[in-house]
C-alpha positions in Angstrom: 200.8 21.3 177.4 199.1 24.0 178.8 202.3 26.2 178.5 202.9 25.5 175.3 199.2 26.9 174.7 199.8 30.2 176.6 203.0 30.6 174.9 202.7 29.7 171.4 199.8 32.3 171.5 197.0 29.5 170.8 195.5 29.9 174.5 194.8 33.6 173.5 193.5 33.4 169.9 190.6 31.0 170.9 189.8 32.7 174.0 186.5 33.5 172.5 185.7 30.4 170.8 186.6 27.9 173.8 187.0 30.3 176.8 184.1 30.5 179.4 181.6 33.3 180.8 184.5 33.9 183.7 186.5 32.6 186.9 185.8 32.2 190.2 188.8 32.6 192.0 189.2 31.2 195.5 191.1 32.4 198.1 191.8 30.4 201.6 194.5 32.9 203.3 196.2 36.3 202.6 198.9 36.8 204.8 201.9 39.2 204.7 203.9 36.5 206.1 203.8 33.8 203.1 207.2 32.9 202.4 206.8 31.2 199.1 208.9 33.4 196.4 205.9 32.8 194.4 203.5 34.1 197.0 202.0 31.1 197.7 202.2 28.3 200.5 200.9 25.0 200.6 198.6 26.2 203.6 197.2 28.1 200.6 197.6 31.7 201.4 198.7 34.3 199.6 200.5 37.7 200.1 198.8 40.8 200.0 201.1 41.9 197.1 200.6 38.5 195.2 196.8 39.1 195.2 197.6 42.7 194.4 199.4 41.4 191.2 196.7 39.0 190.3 193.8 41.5 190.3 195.7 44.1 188.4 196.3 41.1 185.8 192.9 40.3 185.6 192.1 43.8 185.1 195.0 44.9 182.5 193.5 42.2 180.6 190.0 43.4 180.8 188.4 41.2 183.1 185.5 42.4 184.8 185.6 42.0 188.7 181.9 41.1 190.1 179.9 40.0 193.1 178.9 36.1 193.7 175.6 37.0 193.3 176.3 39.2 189.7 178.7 35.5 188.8 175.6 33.5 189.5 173.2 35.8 187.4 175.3 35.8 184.5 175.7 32.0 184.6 172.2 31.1 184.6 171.6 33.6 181.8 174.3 32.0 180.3 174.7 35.0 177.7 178.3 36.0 176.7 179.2 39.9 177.7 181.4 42.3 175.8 184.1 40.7 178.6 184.6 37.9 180.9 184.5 38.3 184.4 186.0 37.1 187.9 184.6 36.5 191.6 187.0 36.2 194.1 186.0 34.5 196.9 187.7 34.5 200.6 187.0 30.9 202.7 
């Protein structure tokens, strides 16, 4: 279902109506020695290049990259921003 959302174009023309403030994204492992194709394992870690490739996403689609701390000021505000943002987390 959710593909068919991203791909019939429905996930990205109510974005702003149903979207959120932003993403926390969180990492467990990045490792240049993953050998998913994908660039993930089920050890959860990820290449240096996949994470590469997902922060360049986020920002070619005008995410904005913040601190924890800047994520949990903007949630208890709770006030949407000219964009959305992401905190990404290493465990």
């Amino acid at each position: 279902m959710m593909r068919l959302a991203w791909h019939s174009g429905f996930a990205s023309r109510t974005r702003d109506r149903f979207g959120g403030l932003g993403s926390i994204i969180m990492l467990h492992r990045v490792r240049p020695d993953c050998i998913s194709p994908l660039g993930v394992t089920r050890s959860l870690s990820i290449t240096p290049h996949f994470l590469d490739q997902i922060l360049v996403s986020l920002k070619s689609e005008g995410t904005e990259l913040v601190s924890m701390d800047e994520m949990a000021d903007r949630v208890r505000s709770g006030s949407r921003h000219d964009r959305r943002f992401a905190a990404v987390t290493l465990r």
